[in-house]
FITI-390514 format. One line per 4 residues: for each residue x, y, z of C-alpha. Coordinates in steps of 0.001 Angstrom, whole numbers, plus 524288, in hexadecimal, padded with zeros to 5 digits. Example, Ala and Ser with C-alpha at 12.3 -4.5 7.8 and 13.67 -1.06 7.14 Angstrom:
<rs>
8300C/7EE6C/81E78; 83566/7FBDC/81BE4 $
</rs>
This chain:
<rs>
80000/80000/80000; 80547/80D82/7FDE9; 80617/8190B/80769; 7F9FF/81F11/7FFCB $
7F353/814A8/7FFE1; 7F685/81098/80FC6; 7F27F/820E5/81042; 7E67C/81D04/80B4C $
7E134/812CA/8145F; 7E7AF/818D9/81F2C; 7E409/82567/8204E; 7F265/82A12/822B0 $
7F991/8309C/81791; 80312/829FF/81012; 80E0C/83355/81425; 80CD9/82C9B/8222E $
80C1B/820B2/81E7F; 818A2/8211E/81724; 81FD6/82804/822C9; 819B2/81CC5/82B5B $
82053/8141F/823D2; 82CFA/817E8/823DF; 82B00/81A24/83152; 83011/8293F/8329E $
82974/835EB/83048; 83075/83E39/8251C; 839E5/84900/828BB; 83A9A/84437/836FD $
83C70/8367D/837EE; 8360D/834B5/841E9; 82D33/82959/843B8; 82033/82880/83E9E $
8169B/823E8/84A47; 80A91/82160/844B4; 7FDF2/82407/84DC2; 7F497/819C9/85180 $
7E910/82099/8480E; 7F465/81F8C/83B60; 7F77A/811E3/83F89; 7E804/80F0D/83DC5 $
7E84A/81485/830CB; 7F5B5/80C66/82CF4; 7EEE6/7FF6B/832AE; 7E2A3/802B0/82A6B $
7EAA0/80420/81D0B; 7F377/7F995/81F62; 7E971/7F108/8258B; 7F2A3/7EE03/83008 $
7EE06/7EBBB/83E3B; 7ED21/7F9D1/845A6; 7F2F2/7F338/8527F; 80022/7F015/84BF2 $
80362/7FBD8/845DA; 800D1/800CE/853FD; 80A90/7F912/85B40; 813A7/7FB63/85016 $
812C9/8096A/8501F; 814E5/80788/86000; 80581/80C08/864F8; 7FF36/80357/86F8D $
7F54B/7FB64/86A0E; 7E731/7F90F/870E4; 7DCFB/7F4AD/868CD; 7D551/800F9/86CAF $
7DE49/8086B/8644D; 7D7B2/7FFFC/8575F; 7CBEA/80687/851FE; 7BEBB/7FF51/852AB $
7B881/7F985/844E2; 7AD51/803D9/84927; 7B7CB/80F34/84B3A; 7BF16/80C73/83E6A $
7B29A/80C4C/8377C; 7AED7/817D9/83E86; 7BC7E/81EE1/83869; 7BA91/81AB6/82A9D $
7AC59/82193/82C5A; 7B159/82D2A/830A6; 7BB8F/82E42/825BF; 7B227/82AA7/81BC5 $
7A9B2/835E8/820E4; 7B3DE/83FA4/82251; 7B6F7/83C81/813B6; 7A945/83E07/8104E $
7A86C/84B9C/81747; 7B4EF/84F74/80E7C; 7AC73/84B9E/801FC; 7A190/851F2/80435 $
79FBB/85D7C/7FA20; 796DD/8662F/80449; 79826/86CA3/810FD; 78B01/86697/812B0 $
78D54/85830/80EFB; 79A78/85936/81832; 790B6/85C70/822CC; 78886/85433/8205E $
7931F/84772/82098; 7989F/84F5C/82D43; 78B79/84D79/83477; 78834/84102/82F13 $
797B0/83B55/8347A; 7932C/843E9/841B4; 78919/83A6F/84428; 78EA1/82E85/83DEB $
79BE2/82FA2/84700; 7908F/832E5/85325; 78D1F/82533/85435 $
</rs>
């Protein structure tokens, strides 16, 4: 897979995830330590378990820290909506997906 492509499904840019894997940030050298909310994305694109690439980047792992099936669903309906909102060619129809998400995300 390429970086634009692991960009893609990860929600990360590909910039990062080329820096990630060479392990330093550019200009610095420093490392690159990668929060817990990027390693979701990474384990999502690479469809690689979320708890290793915890322990590997050196978090503490508790299985509260993975997102339910409802949460992640949740996410994706947010993101869908927000893109939604972006598309839509009126003020009015922007409102209109704003209150409808309002009362969605209520329950």
């Amino acid at each position: 897979m390429t970086f634009r492509e692991a960009a893609e499904r990860s929600g990360l840019s590909h910039a990062y995830i080329r820096y990630l894997e060479i392990g330093k940030r550019p200009g610095t050298n420093t490392p690159i330590n990668p929060s817990p909310e990027m390693l979701r994305g990474l384990a999502k694109a690479y469809n690689h378990p979320y708890k290793d690439l915890m322990v590997r980047a050196g978090y503490s792992y508790e299985e509260k820290d993975e997102p339910s099936i409802e949460e992640t669903k949740l996410e994706e309906y947010a993101k869908r909506m927000a893109e939604l909102v972006r598309m839509a060619k009126t003020d009015e129809q922007a409102k209109i997906l704003v209150d409808f998400a309002e009362e969605f995300f209520k329950k």
